[in-house]
SETI-295313 format. One record per residue (C-alpha): x, y, z. Coordinates in steps of 0.001 Angstrom, whole numbers. Example, Ala and Ser with C-alpha at 12.3 -4.5 7.8 and 13.67 -1.06 7.14 Angstrom:
BEGIN
+---------+---------+---------+
:      px :      py :      pz :
+---------+---------+---------+
:   12300 :   -4500 :    7800 :
:   13670 :   -1060 :    7140 :
+---------+---------+---------+
END
This chain:
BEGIN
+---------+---------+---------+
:      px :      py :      pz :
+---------+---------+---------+
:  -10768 : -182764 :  -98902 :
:  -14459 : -183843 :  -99240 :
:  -14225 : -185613 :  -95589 :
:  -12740 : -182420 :  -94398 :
:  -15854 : -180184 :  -96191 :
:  -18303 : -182694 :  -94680 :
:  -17019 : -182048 :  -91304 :
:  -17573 : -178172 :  -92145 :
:  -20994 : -178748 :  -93040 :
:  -21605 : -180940 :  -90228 :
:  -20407 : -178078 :  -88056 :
:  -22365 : -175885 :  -89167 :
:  -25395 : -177574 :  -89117 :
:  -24777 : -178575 :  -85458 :
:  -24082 : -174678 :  -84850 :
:  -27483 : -173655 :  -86279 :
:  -29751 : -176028 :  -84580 :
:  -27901 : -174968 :  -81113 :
:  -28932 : -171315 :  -82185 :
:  -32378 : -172897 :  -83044 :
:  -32533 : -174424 :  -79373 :
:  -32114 : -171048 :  -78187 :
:  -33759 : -168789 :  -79501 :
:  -36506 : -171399 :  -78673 :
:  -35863 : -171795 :  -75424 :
:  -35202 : -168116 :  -74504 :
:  -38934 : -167119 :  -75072 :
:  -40378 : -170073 :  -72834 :
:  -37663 : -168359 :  -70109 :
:  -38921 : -165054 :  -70522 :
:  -42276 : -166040 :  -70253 :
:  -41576 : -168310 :  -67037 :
:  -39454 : -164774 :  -65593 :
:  -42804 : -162542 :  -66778 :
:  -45447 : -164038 :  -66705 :
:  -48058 : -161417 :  -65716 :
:  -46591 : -158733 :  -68600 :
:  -45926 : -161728 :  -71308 :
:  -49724 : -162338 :  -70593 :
:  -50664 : -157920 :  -71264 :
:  -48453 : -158535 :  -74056 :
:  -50051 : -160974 :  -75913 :
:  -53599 : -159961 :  -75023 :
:  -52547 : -156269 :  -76581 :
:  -51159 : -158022 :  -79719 :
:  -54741 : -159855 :  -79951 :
:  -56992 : -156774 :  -79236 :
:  -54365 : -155165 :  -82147 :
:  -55183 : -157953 :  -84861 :
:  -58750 : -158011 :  -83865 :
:  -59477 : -154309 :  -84531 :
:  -57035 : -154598 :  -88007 :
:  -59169 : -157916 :  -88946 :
:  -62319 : -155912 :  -88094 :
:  -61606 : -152641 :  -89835 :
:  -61042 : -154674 :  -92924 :
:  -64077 : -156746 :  -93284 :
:  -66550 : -153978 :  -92050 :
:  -65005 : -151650 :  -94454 :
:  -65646 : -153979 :  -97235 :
:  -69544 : -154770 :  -96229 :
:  -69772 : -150778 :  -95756 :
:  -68584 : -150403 :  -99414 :
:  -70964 : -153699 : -100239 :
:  -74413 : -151659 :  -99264 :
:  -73264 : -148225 :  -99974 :
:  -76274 : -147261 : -102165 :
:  -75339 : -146330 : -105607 :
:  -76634 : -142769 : -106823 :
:  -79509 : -141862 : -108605 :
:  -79090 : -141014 : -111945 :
:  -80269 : -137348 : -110847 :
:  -77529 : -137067 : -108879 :
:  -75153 : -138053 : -111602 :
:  -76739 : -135771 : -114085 :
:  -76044 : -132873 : -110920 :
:  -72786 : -134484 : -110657 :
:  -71779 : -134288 : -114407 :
:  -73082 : -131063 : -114739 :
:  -71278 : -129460 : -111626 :
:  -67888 : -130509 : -113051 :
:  -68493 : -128841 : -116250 :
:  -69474 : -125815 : -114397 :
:  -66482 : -125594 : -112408 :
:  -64371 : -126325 : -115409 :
:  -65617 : -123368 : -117255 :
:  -66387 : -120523 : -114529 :
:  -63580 : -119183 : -112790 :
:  -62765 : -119858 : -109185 :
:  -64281 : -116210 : -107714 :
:  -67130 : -116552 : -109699 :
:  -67282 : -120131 : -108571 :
:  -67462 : -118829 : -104758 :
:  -69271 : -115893 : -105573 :
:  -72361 : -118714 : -106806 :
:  -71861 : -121097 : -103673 :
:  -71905 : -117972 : -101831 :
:  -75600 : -117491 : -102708 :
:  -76624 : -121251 : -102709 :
:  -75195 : -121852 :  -99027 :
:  -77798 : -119386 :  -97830 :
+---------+---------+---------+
END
């Protein structure tokens, strides 16, 4: 019974490095059929990792020197939120009506 489970396992393990072998050698085929698009291909994929790499580490150094406001402008801030929380929205309009002009 064990000798008989060995086998099994041995069987199995012969099966998966054959699938191994092939899906290793298939590739290496393809590329040999292709090798003018497997070439566009992989120079897309690059360009497509480059600009994801880049967007990520320029958009932390933008955040990195975005200046950091004045207290003025959090005092305008602050006081703009209470404003809107207290006015109602056509009065709201009504006074960014007049201070867009």
């Amino acid at each position: 019974m064990v000798a008989h489970q060995r086998d099994r396992l041995a069987e199995g393990f012969q099966s998966m490095n054959e699938g191994v072998r092939e899906a290793i050698e298939r590739p290496v085929e393809l590329v040999k059929e292709y090798p003018l698009s497997s070439m566009l291909l992989m120079f897309g994929v690059g360009m497509g990792v480059g600009v994801l790499l880049s967007q990520a580490i320029s958009g932390s150094f933008i955040e990195m020197f975005e200046p950091e406001p004045s207290t003025t402008e959090k005092i305008k801030r602050q006081l703009y939120d209470a404003v809107t929380s207290v006015i109602s929205p056509s009065m709201l309009r009504q006074i960014q009506s007049y201070t867009s002009q």
